[in-house]
Every structure is written in structure tokens, then in C-alpha cells.
C-alpha positions in Angstrom: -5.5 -30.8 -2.4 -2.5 -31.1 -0.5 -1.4 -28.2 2.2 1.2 -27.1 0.4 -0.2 -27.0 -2.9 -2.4 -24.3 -1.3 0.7 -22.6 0.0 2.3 -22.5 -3.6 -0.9 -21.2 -4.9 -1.2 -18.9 -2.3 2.3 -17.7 -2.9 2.1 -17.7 -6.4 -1.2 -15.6 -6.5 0.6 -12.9 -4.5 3.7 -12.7 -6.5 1.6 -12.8 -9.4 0.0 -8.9 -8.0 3.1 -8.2 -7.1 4.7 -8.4 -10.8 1.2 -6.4 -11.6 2.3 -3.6 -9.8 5.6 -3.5 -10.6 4.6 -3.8 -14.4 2.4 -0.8 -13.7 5.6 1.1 -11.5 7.4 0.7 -14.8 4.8 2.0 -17.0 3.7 5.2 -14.9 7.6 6.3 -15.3 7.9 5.6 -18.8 4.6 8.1 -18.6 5.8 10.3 -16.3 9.3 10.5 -18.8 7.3 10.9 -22.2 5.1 13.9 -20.0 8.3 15.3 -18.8 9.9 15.3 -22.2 6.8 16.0 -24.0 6.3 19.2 -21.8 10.5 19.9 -21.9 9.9 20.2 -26.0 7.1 21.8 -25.8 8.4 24.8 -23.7 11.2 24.9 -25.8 9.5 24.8 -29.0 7.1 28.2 -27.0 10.8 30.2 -26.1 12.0 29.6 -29.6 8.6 30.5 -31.6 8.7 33.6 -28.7 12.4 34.2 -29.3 12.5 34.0 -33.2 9.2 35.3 -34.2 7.8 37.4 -31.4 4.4 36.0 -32.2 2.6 35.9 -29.0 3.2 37.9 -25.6 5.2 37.0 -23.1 2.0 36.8 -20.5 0.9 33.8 -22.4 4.1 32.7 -22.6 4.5 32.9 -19.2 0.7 30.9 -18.8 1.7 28.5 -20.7 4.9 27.5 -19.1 3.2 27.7 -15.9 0.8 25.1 -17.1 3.4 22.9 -18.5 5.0 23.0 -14.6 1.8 22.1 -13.0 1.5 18.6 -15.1 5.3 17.9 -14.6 4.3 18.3 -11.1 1.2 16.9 -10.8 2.9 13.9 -12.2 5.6 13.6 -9.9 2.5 13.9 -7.1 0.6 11.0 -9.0 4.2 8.4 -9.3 4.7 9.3 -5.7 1.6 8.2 -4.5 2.1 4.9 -6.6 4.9 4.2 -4.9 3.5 4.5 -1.8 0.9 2.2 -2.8 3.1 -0.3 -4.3 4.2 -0.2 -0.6 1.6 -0.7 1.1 0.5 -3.4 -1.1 4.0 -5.4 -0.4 3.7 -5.2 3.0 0.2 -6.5 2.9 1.3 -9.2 0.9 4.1 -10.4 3.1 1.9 -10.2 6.0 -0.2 -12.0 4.7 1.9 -14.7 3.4 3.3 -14.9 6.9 0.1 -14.9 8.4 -0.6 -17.7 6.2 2.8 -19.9 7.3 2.1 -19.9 11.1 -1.5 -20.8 10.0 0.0 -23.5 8.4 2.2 -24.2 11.3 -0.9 -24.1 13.9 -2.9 -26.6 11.8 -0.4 -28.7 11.7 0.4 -28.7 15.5 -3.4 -28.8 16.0 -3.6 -32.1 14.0 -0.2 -33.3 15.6 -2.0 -33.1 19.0 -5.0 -34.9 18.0 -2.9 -37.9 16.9 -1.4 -37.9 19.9 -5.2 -38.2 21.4 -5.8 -41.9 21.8 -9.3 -42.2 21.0 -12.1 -43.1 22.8 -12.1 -46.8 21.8 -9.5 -49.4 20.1 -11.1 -49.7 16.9 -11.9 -45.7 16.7 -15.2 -46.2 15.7 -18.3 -43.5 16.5 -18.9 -40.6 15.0 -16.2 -39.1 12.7 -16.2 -35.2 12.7 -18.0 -33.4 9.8 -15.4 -30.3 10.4 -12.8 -30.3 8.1 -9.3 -28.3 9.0 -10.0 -25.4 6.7 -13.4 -25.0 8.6 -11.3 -25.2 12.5 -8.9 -22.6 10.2 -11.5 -20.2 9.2 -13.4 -20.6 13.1 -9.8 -19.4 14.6 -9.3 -17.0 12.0 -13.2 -15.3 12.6 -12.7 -15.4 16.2 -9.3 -13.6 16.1 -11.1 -10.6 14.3 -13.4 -10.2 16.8 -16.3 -12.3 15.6 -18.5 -13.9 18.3 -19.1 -17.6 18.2 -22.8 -17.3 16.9 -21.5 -14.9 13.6 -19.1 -18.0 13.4 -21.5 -20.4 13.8 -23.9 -18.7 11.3 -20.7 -18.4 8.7 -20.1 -21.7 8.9 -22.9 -23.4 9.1 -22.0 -24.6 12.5 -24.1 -25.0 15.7 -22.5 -22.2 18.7 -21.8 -25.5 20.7 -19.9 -27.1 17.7 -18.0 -23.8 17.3 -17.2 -23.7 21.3 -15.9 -26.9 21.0 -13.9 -26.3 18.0 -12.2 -23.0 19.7 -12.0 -24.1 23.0 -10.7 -28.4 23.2 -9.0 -27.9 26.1 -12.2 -26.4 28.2 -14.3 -29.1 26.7 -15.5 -31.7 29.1 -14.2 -34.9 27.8 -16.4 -38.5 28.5 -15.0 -42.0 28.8 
């Protein structure tokens, strides 16, 4: 699978949430809007049966209406929180599609630099590497979150030299 097939999918995943909680946005203030109107009539409908009829006393009138504020309120708590989510959860995305571009950008300097490397003999035969890029990826991405090289090397399924090596080329002693 090519690099930027990944990217796309990558991309593509994230937008994907993204529509997710906007869909949601959309449906917590169609909610919020039938609550609000729902307890708008409702109070009404309690001042007019009060008004007209007189048939029950203005302290449970008065209890009722009180309710009827708390959910409007409650739910303006609840959308405001959603928004703030929805957020948070944009900015994460971004990041981490950014995150994910200079990634990108790193492997590709990384394997830019080993082609430059002219290899140890003219035919380039010995033994190929059995670390793929995603694996060098994953090594630098572990290490920058604090891992040691031996939780690497035991996530991987690497040896600690083979992880060294991987995160440090340039300290690596190189034979002719």
C-alpha cells in the first residue's frame, strides 16, 4: 500500500468522525429546540388552564414552571458542553493529521538519506533489513512519548540493539 493511500485513509477516517459529530451537533439542537418548545407550550398551556379555570394553585404553578426552567437549562448546559467537545475533538484531529504529514515528511527524508548511502558493496548484496518503515515509524513515534528502547524493543519484536540502531544511525559505528 502506497504512502499516500495511507494518508487518504488516514484523512478520510478523520473527516469521517468529524461529519459524526457534526451530525450529532445538529441533532442535539434540533433536541434542545423541540425541549425548548415543548417546555414553552407547556408553560403556556399551565398559565392558561391557571388563568381560565383556576384549577390548581399558583405554588404548583409556580413548581412547575420552575421545573420546566431547569431542563431548558440543563439543556443549554448539556449543548454547551457538546460544543466544547466537538472542539476538542477537531483540534485533536488536525493535530493529528499534521502530526501524521511531517511523519510522512521524516520517512521520506529518512529513506532519501539512505539512498544517498552507497552501500557497503557494488552489487548490494548481504543481509537486507527485516525493519520495514512503519516499524523505524512506530520506534521514533514510542520513543518520542517517552518509551525506553527495551518497551520498544519488546513492542516490536525487536532486539534493544536493533532498536538503538534504528533511533540512533548516526551514533552507530559503521564497518567497511
Amino acid at each position: 500500500m502506497k504512502k499516500e493511500d495511507i494518508m487518504a485513509m488516514s484523512k478520510v477516517q478523520l473527516e469521517t468522525e468529524i461529519e459524526k459529530l457534526r451530525y450529532e451537533l445538529e441533532r442535539s439542537k434540533r433536541e434542545i429546540k423541540y425541549y425548548r418548545d415543548m417546555t414553552s407550550s407547556q408553560a403556556q398551556k399551565i398559565e392558561d388552564i391557571y388563568a381560565e379555570k383556576n384549577v390548581i394553585g399558583k405554588d404548583v404553578y409556580e413548581k412547575l414552571k420552575a421545573d420546566c426552567d431547569y431542563y431548558c437549562q440543563q439543556l443549554e448546559i448539556s449543548n454547551k458542553t457538546h460544543n466544547r467537545i466537538l472542539k476538542q475533538e477537531h483540534q485533536r484531529h488536525d493535530d493529528l493529521i499534521k502530526s501524521f504529514e511531517e511523519q510522512t515528511v521524516e520517512l521520506q527524508a529518512f529513506r532519501n538519506s539512505e539512498k544517498a548511502i552507497k552501500p557497503h558493496n557494488e552489487r548490494g548484496a548481504g543481509r537486507k533489513t527485516k525493519i520495514s518503515d512503519r516499524e523505524i515509524l512506530m520506534a521514533k513515534n514510542y520513543r518520542n512519548s517517552g518509551n525506553t528502547y527495551l518497551e520498544i524493543a519488546s513492542l516490536l519484536g525487536l532486539a534493544v540493539g536493533t532498536v538503538y540502531k534504528i533511533l540512533n544511525p548516526d551514533k552507530v559505528k559503521k564497518t567497511l
